[in-house]
C-alpha positions, 0 to 999 in steps of 0.5 A, spaced: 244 591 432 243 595 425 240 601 424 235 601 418 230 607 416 223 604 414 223 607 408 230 603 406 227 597 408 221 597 404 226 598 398 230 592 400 224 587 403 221 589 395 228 587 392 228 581 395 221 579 395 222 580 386 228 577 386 225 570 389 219 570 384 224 571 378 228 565 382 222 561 382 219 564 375 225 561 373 224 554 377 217 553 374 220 554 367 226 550 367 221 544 369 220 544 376 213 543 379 211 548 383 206 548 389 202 555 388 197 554 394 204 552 398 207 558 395 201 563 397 201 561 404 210 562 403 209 570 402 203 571 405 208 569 411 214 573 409 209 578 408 207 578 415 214 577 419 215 583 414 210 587 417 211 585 424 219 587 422 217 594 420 212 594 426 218 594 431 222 599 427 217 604 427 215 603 435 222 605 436 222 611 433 216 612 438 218 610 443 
């Protein structure tokens, strides 16, 4: 398994969370419908598994 600091994570989790809404910034404008309310419900779930991720990282450093 990789070792990753908390403080990395967060880096890396707010990287690719701004690169995805570029990613589908740029659908949007190039003409592809997109459903906001499935949207929503799609980050806050990464958004949860994130956390629950950075919950396990830190539990190890306690344990």
């Amino acid at each position: 398994m990789i070792a990753i600091e908390p403080f990395t994570f967060g880096i890396v989790a707010t990287g690719i969370f701004g690169g995805g809404l570029l990613v589908i910034t740029a659908l949007e404008k190039n003409g592809l419908s997109i459903n906001e309310d499935l949207l929503v419900i799609l980050v806050e779930v990464i958004k949860a598994g994130a956390f629950l991720k950075l919950i396990s990282l830190v539990s190890k450093l306690f344990l």
